[in-house]
C-alpha atoms as a printed R data frame, in Angstrom:
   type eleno elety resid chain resno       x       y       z
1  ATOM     1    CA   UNK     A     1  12.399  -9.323   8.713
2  ATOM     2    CA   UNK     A     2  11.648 -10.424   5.412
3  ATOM     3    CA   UNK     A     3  13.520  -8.022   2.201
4  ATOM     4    CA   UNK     A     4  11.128  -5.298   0.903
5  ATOM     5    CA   UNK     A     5   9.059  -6.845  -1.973
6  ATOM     6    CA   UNK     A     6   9.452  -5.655  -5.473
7  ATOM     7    CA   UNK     A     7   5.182  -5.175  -6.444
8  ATOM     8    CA   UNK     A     8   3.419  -2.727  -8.399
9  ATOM     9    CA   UNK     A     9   0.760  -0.687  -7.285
10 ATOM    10    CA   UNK     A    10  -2.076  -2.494  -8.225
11 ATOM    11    CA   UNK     A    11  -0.705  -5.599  -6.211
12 ATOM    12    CA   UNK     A    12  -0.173  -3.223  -3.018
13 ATOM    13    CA   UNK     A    13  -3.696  -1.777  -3.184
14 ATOM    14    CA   UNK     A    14  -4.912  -5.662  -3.122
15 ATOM    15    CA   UNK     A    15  -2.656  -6.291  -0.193
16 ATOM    16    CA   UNK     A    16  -3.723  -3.036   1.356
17 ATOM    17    CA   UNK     A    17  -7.418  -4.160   0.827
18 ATOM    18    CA   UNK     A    18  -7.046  -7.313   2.962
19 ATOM    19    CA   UNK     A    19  -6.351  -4.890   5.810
20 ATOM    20    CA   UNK     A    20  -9.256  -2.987   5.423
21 ATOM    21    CA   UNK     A    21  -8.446  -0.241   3.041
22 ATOM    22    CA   UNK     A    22 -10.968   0.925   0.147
23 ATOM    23    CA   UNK     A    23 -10.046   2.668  -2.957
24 ATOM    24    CA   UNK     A    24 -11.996   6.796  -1.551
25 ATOM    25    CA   UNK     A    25 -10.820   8.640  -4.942
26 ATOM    26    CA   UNK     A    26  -8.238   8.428  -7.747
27 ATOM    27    CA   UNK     A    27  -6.667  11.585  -9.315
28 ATOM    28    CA   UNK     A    28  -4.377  10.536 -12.629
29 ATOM    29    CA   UNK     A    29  -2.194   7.292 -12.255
30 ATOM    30    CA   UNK     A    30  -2.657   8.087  -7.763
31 ATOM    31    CA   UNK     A    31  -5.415   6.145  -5.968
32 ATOM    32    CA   UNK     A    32  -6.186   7.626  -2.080
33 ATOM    33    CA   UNK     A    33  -7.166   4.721   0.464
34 ATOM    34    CA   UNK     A    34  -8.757   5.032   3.411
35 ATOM    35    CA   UNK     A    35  -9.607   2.905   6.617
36 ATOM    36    CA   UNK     A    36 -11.343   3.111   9.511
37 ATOM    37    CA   UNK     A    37  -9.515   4.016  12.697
38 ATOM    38    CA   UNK     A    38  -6.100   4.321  10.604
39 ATOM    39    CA   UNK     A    39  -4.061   7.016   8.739
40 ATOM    40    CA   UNK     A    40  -5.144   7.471   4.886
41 ATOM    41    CA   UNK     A    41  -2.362   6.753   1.959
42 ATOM    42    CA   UNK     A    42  -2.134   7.578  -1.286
43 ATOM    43    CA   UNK     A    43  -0.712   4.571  -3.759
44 ATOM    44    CA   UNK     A    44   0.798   5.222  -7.399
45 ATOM    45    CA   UNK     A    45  -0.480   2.954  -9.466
46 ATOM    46    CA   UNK     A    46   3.095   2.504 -11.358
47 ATOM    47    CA   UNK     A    47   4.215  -0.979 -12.675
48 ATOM    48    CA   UNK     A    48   6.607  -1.328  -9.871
49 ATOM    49    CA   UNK     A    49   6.885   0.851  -6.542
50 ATOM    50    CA   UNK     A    50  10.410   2.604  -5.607
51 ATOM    51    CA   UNK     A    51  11.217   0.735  -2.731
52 ATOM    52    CA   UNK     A    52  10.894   4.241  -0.404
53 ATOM    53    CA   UNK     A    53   7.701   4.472  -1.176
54 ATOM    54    CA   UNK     A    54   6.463   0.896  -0.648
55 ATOM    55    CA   UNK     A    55   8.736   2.018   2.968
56 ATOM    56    CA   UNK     A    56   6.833   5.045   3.138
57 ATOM    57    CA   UNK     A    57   3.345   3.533   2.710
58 ATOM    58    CA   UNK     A    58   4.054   0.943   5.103
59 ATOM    59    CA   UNK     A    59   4.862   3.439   7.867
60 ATOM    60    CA   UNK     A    60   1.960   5.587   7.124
61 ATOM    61    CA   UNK     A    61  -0.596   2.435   7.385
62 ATOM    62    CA   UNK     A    62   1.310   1.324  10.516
63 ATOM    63    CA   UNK     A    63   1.453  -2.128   8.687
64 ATOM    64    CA   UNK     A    64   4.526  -4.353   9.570
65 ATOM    65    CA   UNK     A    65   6.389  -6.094   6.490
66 ATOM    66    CA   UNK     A    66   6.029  -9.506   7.149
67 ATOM    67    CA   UNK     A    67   1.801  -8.890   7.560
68 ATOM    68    CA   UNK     A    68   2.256  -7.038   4.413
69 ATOM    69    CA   UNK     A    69   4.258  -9.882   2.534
70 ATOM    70    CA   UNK     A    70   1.398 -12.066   3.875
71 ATOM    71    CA   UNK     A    71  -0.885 -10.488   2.270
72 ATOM    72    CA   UNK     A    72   0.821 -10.438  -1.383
């Protein structure tokens, strides 16, 4: 397994959007994504994610690292 990515939120909403997620509402610096058929999440858009919540959002989407790293 590859080491957890240091990326901000913008780039993890672009990786998020290659698996289907779309940007349903933002509320201050917080975007909530949604997808079809999976669990919605809710991204800060912070110049660099704590590496528990990059974990966190991860587990929620159900997304594996390595398809996420892809993605980036």
């Amino acid at each position: 397994m590859p080491p957890l990515p240091v990326v901000s939120g913008d780039q993890c909403m672009a990786a998020l959007r290659t698996f289907g997620y779309e940007v349903a509402r933002s509320d201050g610096s917080h975007y909530r994504l949604t997808c079809p058929g999976r669990a919605p999440v809710t991204v800060p858009r912070h110049r660099t994610l704590k590496r528990g919540t990059l974990r966190a959002i991860l587990r929620t989407t159900e997304i594996s690292m390595q398809a996420f790293v892809d993605a980036l």
